[in-house]
N, C-alpha and C positions, 0 to 999 in steps of 0.2 A: 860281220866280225864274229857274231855267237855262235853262226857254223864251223867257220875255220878252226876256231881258238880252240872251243868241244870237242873237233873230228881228230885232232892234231893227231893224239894216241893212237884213233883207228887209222888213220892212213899210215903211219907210221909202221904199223905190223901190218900190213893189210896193202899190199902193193898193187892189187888188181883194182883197186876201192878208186873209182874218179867218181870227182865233183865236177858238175858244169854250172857254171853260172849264167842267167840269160838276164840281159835287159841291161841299160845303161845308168849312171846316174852321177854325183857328185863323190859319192865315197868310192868309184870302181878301180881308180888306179892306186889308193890306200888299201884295197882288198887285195889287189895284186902284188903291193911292195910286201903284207901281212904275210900273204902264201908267203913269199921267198923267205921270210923272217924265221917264219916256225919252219922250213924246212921241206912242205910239201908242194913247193908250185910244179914240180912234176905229175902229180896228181890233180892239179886245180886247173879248170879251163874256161876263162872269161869268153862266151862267144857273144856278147854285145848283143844290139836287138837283131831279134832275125822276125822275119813274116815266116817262116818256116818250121814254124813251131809243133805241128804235130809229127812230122819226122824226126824232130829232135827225143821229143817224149817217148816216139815209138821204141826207141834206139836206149831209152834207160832202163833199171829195172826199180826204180825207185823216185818218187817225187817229194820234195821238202818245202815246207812254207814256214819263213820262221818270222814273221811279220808281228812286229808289236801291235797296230793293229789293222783291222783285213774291211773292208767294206763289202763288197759283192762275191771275192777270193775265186775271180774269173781263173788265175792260172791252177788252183786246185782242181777246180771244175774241170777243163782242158783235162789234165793229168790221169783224170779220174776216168774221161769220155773216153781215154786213150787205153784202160786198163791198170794201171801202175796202181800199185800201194803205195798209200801217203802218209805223211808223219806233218802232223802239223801245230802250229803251237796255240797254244791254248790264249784265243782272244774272242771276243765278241763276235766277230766275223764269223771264223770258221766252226765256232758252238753254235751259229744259227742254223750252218749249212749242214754242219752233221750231227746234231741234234745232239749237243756235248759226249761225244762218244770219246771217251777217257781213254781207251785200247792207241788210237791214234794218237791223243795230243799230247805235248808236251808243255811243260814251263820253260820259261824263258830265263826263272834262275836255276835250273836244275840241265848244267850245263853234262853232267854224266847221267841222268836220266836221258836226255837226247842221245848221246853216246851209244847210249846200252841200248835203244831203239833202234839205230843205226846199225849196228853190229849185229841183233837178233835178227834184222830184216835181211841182213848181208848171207847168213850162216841160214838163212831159209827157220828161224827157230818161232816166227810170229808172221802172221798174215797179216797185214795192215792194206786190204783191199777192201774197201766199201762199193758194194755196188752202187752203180747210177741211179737205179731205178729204186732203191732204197730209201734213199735219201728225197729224190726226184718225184716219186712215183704219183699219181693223182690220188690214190688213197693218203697216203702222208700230206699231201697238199693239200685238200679239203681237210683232211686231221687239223690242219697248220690254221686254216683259215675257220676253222669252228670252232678254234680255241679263243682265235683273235675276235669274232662276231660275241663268245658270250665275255669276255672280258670287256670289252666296249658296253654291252648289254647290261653291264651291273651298276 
């Protein structure tokens, strides 16, 4: 719902701008009646679960996670291994993975801050690519776990 509702304005001016949605659930066919509601289901495309998920990713230019909250955030990950810049919202989860990097997240009440992220990443005006190997890398991961060993330690 906080995608559509937020995006309305940009897809609205912005006719080249599609959303896909992956994955199934109990709210998918109220996301769908939603699109039609505001006006952009031209723009909106439910493609249900696929096992084919890195050619979907390949094929975007852009990856969104707006998840209240995120546990391991496997499809950021994906997104990430695939190259795309991500915009993601600010939970527990994805602060672990990218080590609260502000440049990417958003709030989940700050439905035009998402907005404006969207639209600068559309208009090429912000980079929102985090390397894998950044985040990932074995220096950061030994960082990760020497922090964890002397906090246990005290």
């Amino acid at each position: 719902r906080f995608i559509l509702e937020s995006l309305k304005e940009t897809l609205l001016s912005n006719p080249n701008i599609k959303l896909i949605f992956l994955g199934k659930g109990e709210l998918l066919e109220q996301m769908k009646e939603l699109s039609k509601t505001l006006g952009i289901s031209a723009q909106v495309h439910f493609l249900g679960y696929r096992n084919s998920i890195v050619r979907i990713l390949q094929s975007c230019d852009l990856a969104v996670s707006a998840s209240i909250r995120e546990g391991l955030g496997i499809g950021v990950i994906e997104a990430q291994l695939c190259g795309l810049p991500i915009i993601i919202s600010d939970n527990r989860g994805h602060r672990e993975i990218f080590k609260n990097n502000k440049q990417v997240a958003f709030s989940l009440r700050d439905p035009k801050g998402f907005a404006e992220k969207v639209e600068k990443a559309y208009r090429k005006e912000c980079d929102y690519h985090i390397p894998f190997d950044e985040v990932f890398s074995l220096r950061s991961s030994l960082t990760d776990m020497r922090k964890i060993y002397l906090d246990i330690s005290k």
